[in-house]
C-alpha positions in Angstrom: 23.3 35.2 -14.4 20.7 37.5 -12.4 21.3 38.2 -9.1 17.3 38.2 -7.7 17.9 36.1 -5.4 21.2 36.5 -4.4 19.9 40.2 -4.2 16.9 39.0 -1.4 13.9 39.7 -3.8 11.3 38.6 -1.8 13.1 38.4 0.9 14.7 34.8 -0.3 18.3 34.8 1.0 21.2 33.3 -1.0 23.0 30.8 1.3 25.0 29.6 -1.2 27.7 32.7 -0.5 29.4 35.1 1.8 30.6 34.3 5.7 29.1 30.6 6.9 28.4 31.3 10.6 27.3 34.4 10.1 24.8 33.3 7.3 24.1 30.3 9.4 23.3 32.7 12.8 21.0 34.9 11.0 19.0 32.1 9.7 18.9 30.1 12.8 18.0 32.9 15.7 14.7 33.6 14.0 14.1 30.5 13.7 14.8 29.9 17.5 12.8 32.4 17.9 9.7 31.2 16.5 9.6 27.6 18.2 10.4 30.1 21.8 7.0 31.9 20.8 5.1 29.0 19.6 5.8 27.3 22.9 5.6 30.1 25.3 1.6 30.3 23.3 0.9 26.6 24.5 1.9 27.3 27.7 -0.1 30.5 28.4 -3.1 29.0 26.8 -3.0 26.3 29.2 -2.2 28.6 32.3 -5.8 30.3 30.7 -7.0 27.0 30.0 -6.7 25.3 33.5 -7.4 28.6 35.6 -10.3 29.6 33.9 -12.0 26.5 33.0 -11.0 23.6 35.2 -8.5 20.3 35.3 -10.7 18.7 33.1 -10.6 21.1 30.5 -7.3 21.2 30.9 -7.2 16.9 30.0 -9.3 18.1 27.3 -7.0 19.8 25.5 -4.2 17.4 26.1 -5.6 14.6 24.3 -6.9 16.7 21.7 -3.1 18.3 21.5 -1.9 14.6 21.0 -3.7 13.5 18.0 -2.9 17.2 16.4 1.0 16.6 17.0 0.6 13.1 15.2 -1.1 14.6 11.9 1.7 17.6 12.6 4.4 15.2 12.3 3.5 13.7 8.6 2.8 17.1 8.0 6.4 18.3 9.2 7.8 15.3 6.7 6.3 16.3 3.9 7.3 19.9 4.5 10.6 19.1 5.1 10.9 17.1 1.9 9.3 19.9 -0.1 11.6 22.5 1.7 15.1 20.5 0.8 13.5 20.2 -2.7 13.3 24.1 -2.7 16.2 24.9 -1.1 17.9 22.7 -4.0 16.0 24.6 -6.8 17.0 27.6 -5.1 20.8 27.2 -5.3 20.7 26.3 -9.1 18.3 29.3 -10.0 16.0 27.5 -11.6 12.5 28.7 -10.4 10.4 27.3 -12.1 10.9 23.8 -10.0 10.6 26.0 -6.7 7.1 26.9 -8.0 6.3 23.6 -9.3 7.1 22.0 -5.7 5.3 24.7 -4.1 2.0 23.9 -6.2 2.5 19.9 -6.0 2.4 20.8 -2.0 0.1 22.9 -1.5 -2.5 21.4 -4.5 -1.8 17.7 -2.8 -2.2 18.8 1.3 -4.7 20.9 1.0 -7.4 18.5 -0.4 -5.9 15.8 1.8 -6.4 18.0 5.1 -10.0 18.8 4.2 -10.4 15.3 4.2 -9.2 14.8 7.3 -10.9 18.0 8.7 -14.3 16.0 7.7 -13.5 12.6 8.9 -12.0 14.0 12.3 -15.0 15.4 12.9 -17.2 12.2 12.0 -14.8 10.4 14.1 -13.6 12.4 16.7 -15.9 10.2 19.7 -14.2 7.4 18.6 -10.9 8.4 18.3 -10.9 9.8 21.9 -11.9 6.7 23.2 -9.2 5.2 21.7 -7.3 7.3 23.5 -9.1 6.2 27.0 -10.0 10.1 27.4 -11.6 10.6 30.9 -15.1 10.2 31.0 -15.5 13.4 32.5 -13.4 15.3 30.7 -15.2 13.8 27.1 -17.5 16.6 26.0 -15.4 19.3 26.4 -12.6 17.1 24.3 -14.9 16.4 21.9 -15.7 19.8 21.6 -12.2 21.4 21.3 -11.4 18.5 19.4 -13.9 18.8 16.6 -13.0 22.6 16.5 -8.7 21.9 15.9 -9.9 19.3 13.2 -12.1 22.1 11.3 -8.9 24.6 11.4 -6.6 21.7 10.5 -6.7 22.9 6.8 -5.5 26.5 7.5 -2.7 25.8 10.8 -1.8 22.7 8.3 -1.1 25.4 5.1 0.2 28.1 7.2 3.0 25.7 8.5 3.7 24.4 4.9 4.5 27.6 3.7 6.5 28.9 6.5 8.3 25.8 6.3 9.0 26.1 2.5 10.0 30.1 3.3 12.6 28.7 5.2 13.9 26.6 2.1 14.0 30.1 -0.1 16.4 31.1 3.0 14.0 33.4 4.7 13.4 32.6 8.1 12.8 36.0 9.3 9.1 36.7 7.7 8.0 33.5 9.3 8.9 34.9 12.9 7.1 38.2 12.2 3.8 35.8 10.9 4.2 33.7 13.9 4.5 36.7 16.4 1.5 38.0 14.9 -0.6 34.7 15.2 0.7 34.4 19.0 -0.6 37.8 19.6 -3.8 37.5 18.6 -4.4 34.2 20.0 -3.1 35.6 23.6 -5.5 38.2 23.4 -8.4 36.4 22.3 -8.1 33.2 24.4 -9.0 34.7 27.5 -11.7 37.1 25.7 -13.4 33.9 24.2 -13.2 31.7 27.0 -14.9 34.5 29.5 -16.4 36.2 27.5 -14.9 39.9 27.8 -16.8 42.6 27.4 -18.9 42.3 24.0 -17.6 38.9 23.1 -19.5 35.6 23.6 -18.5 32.8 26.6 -17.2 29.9 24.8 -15.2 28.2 27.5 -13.2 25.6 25.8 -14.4 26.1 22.2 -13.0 29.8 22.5 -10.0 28.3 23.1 -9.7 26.3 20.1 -11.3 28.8 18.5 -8.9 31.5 19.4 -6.0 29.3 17.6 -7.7 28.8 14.6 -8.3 32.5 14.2 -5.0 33.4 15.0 -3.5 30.7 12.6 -6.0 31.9 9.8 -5.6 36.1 9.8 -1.9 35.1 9.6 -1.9 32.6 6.6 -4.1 35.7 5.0 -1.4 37.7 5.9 1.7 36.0 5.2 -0.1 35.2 1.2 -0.9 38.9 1.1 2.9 39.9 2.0 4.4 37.3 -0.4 2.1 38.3 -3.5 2.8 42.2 -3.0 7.0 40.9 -2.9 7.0 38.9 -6.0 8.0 36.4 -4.1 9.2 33.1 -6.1 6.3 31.1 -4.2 3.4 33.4 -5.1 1.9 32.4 -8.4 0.7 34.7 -11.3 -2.6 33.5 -12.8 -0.9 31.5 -15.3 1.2 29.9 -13.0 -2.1 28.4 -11.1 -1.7 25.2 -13.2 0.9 24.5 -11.0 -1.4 23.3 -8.2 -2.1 20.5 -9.9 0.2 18.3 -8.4 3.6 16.7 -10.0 3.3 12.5 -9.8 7.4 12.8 -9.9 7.7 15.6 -7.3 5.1 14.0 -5.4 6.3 10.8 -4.8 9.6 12.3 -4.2 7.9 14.2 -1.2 6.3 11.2 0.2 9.2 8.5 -0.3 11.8 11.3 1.6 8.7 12.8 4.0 7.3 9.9 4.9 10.4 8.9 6.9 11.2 12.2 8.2 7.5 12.6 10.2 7.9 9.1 11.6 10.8 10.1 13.1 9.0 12.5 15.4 6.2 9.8 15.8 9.2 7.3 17.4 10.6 9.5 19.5 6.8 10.5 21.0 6.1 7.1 21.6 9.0 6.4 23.1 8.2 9.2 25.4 4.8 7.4 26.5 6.3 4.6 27.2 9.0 6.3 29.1 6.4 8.3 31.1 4.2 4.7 32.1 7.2 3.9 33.3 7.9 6.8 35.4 4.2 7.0 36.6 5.3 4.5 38.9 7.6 6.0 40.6 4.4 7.9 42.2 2.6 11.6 41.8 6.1 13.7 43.1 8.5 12.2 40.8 5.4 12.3 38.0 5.4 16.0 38.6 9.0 17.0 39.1 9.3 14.4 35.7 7.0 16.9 34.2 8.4 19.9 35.1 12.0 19.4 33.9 10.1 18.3 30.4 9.1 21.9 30.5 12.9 23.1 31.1 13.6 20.2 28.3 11.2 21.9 25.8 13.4 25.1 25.6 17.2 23.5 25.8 16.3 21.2 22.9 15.6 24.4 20.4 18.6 25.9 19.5 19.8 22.2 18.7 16.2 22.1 16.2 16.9 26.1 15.2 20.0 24.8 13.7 19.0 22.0 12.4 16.9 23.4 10.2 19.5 26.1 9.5 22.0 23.5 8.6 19.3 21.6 6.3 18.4 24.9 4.5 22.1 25.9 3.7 23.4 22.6 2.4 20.1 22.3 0.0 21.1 25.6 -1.4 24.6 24.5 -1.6 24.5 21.2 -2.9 21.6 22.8 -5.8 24.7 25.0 -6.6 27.1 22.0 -7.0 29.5 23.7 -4.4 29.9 20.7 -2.0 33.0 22.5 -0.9 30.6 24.6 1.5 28.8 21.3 3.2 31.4 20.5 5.2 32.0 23.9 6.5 28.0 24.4 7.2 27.7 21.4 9.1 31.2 22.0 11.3 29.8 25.4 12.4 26.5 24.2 13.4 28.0 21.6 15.2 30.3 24.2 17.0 26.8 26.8 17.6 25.1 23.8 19.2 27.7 22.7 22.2 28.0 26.9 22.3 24.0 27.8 22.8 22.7 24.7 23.8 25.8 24.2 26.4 24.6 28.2 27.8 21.4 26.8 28.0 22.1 23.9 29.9 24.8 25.4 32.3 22.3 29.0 33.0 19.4 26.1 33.9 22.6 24.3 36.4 22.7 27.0 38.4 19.0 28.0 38.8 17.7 24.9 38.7 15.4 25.5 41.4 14.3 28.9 41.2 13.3 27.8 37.6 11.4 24.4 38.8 9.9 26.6 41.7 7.9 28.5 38.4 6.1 24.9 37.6 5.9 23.0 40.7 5.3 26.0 43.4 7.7 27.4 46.5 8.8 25.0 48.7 7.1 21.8 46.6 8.5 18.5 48.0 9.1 17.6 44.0 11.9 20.0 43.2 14.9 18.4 44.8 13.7 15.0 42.8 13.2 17.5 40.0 16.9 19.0 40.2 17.9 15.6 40.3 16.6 14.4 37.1 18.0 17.9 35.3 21.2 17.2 36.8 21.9 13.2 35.6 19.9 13.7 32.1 19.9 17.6 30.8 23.9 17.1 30.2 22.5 14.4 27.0 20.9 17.2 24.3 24.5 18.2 23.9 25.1 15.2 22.0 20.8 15.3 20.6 22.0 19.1 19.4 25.2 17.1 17.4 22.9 14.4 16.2 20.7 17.0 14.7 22.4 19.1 13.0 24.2 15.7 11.2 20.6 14.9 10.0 19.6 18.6 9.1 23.0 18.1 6.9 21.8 14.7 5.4 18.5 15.0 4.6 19.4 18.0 2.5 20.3 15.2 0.0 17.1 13.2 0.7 19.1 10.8 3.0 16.6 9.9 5.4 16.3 6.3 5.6 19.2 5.6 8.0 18.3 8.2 9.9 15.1 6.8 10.9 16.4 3.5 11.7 19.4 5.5 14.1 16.2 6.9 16.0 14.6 3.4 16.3 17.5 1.5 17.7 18.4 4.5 20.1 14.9 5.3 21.6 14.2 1.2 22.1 16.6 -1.2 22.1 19.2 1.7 24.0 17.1 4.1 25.6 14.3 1.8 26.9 16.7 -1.5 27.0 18.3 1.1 29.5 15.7 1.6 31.4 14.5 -1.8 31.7 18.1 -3.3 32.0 19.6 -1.3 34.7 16.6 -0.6 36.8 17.3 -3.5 39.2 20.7 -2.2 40.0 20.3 1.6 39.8 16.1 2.2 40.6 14.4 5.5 39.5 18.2 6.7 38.2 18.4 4.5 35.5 15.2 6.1 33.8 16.8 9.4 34.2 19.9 7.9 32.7 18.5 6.3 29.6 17.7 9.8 28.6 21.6 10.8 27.9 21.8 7.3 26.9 20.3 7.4 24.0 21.3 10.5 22.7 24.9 9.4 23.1 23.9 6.7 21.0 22.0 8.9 18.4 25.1 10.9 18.0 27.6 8.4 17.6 25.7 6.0 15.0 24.9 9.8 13.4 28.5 10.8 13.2 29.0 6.8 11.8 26.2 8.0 9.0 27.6 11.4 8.4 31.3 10.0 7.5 30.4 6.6 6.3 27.2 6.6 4.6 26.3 7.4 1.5 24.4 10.4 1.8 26.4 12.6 -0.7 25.4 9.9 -3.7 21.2 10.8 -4.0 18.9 13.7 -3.9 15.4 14.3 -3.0 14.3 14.3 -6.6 17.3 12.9 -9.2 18.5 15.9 -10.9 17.5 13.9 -14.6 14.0 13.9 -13.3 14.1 17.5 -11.7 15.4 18.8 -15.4 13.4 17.2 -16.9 10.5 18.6 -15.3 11.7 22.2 -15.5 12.4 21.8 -19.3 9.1 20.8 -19.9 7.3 23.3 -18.5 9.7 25.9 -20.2 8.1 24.3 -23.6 4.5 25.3 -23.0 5.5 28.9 -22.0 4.9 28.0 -18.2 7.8 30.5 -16.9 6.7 33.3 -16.0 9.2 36.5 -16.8 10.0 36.3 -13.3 11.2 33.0 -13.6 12.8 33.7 -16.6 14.8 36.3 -15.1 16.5 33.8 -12.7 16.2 30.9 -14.4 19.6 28.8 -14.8 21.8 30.6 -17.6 24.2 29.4 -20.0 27.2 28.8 -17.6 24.6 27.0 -15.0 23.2 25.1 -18.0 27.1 23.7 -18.4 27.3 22.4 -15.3 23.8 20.6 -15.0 24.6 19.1 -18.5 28.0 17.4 -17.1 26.0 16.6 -13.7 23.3 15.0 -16.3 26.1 13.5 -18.4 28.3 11.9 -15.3 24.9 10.5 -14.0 
């Protein structure tokens, strides 16, 4: 068998082998490291954002940043699905299905977002009325909203194929893409929303416009970069047919991303309803709420970082039939996440204040009700970190159902039933509480899943089908001598044969 990728051609990294932890750090830190970046951007931009332009502008891209972080989180299914259904291929060699998935992706999103690019525009009044957008801050939402809906199609593709990098095992080229993207768009922000120099004032469109930009010299880039590799997702000129998308691949993406993007979509609109809820309380608690959300933002990535890590390894692994590895993957992330995220959480203990003082202001009556909410709720993404990296271990077989439904009962019936129940007895404490609450909850009906359920039975796409596929395309002459180099070989072939055979 060739050793391509076990080699790193194209920078794909074999995570079927060698040291687990070690494997799993390298993968997870830039991975880390991009959401740290890609959060860091938001936040600048809306430091630019609000100085430069206003409070309204500022509501203006808020709502706008809603509805994108819905259409993000199909998106971040769909990826997901399509990046377990690589990370399989990957571990049996067989790339012809990586390139196959890559098309059906690409070939069914990309039509589907322009779509939506056109429509969001048409429809963009009316969608912001929906939201009950400020009347005064309307035109300049509908103007940075029109603009994000017109880029949707390239920030849409360019996280689909970072995403699906991250399947091959390389997370490190997506962190040098995404730095570049967050450089450019902190330079031109300000320049297009001023107007520095030669460049024209576009307020709030600049803004949106800046992103875009960024977003699109980036995806140039990052196709550029994987062409000039070889890389196993860059497709020769005979290998185009491959954007026409897969019906079986397809549906395999939808059934298993379909369930993953709702997940996010529960647990933000859990989060409204939590923050009605704590609107009440009045403007300081509103704000110091806000502010330890910020603090939030970063404790919960590391617990994300390896999540996907975890995902990514045991997709590999369980493509290369050696289950013997899955246990170990998912004990070590388990054992990185009460290590990081623990760090994270005990350095934001002790500087609690300094920290809120950054977001509130020195000397702002909301950061002793601020310190209190971090200290009876930040203690609870130790156990969201656990319950994350069980699911990044799960859904590597396309076990995603149960999942959802854990996230369901714990953000309602526990978190908010929380909330609700014990408010009469406890007051503002018991929304603070429900936080912890529910991740408790996640985790332990996770664990129950992870030792229990029958997620070691299934796979994203049933190996018959995904052979099938594969085989077929071999017929016409669709491999090209790349794929033929790595393709599964004669001892490989043995072992899919008694998979096909047992099944």
């Amino acid at each position: 068998m060739s050793n391509t990728i076990a080699k790193g051609k194209g920078k794909a990294r074999d995570l079927t082998q060698g040291s687990i932890a070690k494997t799993m750090l390298l993968f997870a830190l830039p991975t880390l490291g991009s959401s740290i970046l890609q959060s860091l951007n938001g936040s600048i931009n809306a430091i630019w954002v609000g100085r430069f332009l206003g409070e309204e502008a500022l509501a203006a891209t808020a709502n706008g940043n809603i509805l994108m972080f819905i259409l993000i989180s199909f998106v971040f299914g769909f990826g997901m699905a399509s990046t377990i259904l690589i990370g399989q291929a990957i571990g049996r060699r067989d790339t012809v299905m990586v390139k196959r998935t890559m098309g059906t992706a690409l070939g069914s999103v990309i039509p589907v977002t322009v779509v939506i690019a056109a429509l969001g525009w048409l429809f963009a009044p009316m969608l912001l009325n929906l939201l009950g957008t400020p009347t005064i801050a309307f035109d300049l939402a509908l103007t940075y909203l029109r603009m994000i809906f017109l880029a949707m199609p390239v920030t849409l593709t360019f996280t689909m194929l970072m995403m699906a990098l991250r399947g091959t095992g390389d997370s490190t080229t997506p962190l040098w893409f995404i730095i570049l993207s967050v450089a450019i768009d902190l330079v031109l922000t300000p320049t297009l929303i001023v107007g520095l120099g030669p460049f024209p004032q576009w307020g709030i469109y600049g803004a949106a416009f800046a992103t875009a930009t960024a977003n699109a010299v980036a995806l140039i880039g990052l196709f550029i970069v994987l062409y000039k590799r070889g890389s196993v997702l860059a497709f020769s000129r005979s290998e185009l047919r491959y954007l026409l998308p897969n019906r079986k691949i397809l549906a395999s993406m939808f059934s298993k991303g379909m369930p993953m993007g709702l997940q996010m979509v529960v647990i933000s609109s859990a989060a409204l309803t939590m923050l009605a809820l704590i609107n009440r309380e009045g403007v300081q608690t509103t704000a110091a709420y806000s502010a330890t959300q910020q603090l939030w933002t970063y404790v919960q990535m590391p617990a994300m970082a390896l999540s996907a890590a975890a995902s990514a390894m045991v997709a590999q692994n369980i493509g290369a039939n050696q289950w013997s590895r899955v246990s170990a993957i998912t004990r070590w992330g388990l054992i990185f996440n009460v290590l990081l995220t623990g760090l994270l959480i005990g350095v934001l203990t002790f500087f609690d204040e300094a920290v809120l003082a950054l977001f509130l202001g020195e000397g702002s009556t909301a950061i002793p009700i601020g310190r209190h909410i971090q200290l009876l709720a930040t203690w609870g993404f130790l156990f969201f970190g656990v319950a994350q990296v069980l699911f990044g271990s799960m859904r590597a077989n396309g076990y995603v159902i149960w999942p959802l439904i854990v996230m369901i009962i714990a953000m309602y019936p526990v978190r908010l039933g929380f909330a609700f129940g014990f408010y009469p007895w406890l007051g503002a404490d018991a929304l603070w509480l429900s936080f912890p609450a529910g991740m408790v909850a996640t985790a332990l009906m996770g664990a129950g899943l992870y030792l229990h359920g029958k997620w070691r039975k299934g796979k994203v796409l049933p190996f018959k089908e995904a052979a099938q596929i594969t085989e077929g395309y071999r017929a016409q002459g669709s491999c090209s001598p790349t794929a033929r180099d790595i393709a599964p070989t004669t001892a490989w072939e043995a072992v899919d044969k008694e998979e096909v055979t047992a099944r």
